[in-house]
N, C-alpha and C positions, 0 to 999 in steps of 0.2 A: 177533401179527404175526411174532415172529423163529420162531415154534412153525411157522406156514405156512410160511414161506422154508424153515425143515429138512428141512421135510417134503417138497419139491419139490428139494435137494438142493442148496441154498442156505447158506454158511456165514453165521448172523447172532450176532451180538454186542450187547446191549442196553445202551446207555448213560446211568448215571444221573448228572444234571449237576448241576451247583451252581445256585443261585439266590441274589437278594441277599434279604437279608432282609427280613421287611416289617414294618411296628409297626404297618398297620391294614388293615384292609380294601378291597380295591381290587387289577385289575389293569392296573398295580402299582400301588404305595400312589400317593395323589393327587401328590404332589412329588416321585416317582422315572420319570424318561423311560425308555421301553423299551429303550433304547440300552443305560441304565446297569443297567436290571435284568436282559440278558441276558447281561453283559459275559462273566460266568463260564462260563457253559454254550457259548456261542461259541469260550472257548478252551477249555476241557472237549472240546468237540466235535474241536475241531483237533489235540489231544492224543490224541484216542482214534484219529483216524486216522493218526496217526505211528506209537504203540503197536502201532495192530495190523500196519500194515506193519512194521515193526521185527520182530515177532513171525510174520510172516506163514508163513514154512518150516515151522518146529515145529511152527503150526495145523495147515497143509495149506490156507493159501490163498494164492491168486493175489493178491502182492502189486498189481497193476497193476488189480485188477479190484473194492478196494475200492468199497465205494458208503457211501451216507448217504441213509439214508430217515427222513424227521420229519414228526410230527403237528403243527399249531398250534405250542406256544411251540418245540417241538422239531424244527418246519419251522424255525421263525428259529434255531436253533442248526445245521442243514443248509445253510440258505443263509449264512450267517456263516462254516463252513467253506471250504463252494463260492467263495464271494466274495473269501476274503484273498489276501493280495499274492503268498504265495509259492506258485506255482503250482506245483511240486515238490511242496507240500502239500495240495494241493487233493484231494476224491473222485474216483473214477474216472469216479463219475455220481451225479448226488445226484436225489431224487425228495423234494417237498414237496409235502404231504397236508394244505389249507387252512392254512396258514401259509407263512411269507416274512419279510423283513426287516421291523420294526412301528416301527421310530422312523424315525429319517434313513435313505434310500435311500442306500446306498453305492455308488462308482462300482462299474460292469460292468466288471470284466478285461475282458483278450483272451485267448482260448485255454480258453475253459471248454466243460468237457465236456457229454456230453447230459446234458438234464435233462427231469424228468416236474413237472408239476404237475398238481394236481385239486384240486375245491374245489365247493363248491352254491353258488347262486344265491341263495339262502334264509337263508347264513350271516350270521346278528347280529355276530358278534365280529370275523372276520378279511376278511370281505368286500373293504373297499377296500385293505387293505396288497399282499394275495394279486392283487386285480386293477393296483394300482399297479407290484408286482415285475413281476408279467407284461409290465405297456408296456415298463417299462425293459430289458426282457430282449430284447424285440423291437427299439425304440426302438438295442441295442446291435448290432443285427443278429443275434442269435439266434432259432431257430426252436424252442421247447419244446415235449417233447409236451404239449397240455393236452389236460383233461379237466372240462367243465364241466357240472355236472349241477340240474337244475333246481328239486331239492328234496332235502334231508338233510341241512341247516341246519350246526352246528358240532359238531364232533366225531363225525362219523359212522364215521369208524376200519370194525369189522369186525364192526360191529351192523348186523344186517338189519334196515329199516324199510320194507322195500318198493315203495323210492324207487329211482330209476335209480343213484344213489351207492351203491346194494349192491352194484353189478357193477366197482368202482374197483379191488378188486385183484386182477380178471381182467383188466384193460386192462396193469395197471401189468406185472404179468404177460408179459403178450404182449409190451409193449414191449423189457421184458428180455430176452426169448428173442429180440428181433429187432435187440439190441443185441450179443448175441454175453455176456449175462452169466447164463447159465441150461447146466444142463450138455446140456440138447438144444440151445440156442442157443452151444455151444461151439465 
């Protein structure tokens, strides 16, 4: 993914998060709620976008044009960003790829930026979290792009299967260029 954003002239950053540990099998283990087993990666996440704004100059990027793009557990480490209190810290836009918040919905700010979602219909694991965030996001009066495709189950990321979910990050795509975050949509 960050390989395609370079390639279109996208500065991407890939973030590896913390996780809590686990002692068995299971996600997460059967007695640790998703709350607590995302806790880390959620500020992991929140710290990486301070870092890179802090650093942004010497990159060469557009402090204000940060985003946050996550698959599954690494969408609920986007929308955890997206979500916290300090809106100073928030993405510029965050885009969640069949993931969202998986334990307690946290309340909706005001003042949050666009956001993309996409996800199958078909998907076993994130299905209802993914369609619960979306009420709440409406339910807040927000309008998200969504993207709902009818088959390409979990984790369909940037494997072709043949499914209408191949064409998600040509949408996500377009949306950026029509967001003003793509250097022809500059």
């Amino acid at each position: 993914m960050a390989r395609w954003l370079q390639a279109r002239g996208i500065a991407a950053f890939v973030l590896k998060y913390r996780l809590v540990e686990k002692k068995q099998d299971g996600i997460p283990a059967m007695d640790m709620d998703m709350d607590t087993a995302g806790r880390y990666g959620v500020a992991d996440g929140i710290q990486a976008i301070k870092l890179v704004r802090r650093w942004a100059a010497e990159w060469g990027v557009a402090p204000d044009r940060i985003g946050f793009l996550g698959f599954s557990a690494g969408a609920m480490v986007a929308s955890g960003a997206l979500l916290q209190a300090d809106s100073a810290a928030r993405p510029a836009f965050a885009a969640m790829i069949y993931g969202g918040p998986f334990g307690i919905m946290p309340p909706i700010p005001t003042s949050l930026p666009p956001m993309f979602l996409a996800w199958a219909q078909d998907d076993p694991v994130a299905l209802r979290p993914v369609v619960r965030f979306h009420d709440a996001l409406k339910s807040a009066g927000y309008k998200p792009e969504v993207h709902v495709f009818n088959a390409g189950g979990h984790g369909f990321g940037m494997r072709k299967q043949g499914t209408t979910s191949d064409h998600w990050i040509d949408e996500l795509y377009f949306w950026m260029e029509a967001h003003g975050l793509t250097k022809t949509g500059s």
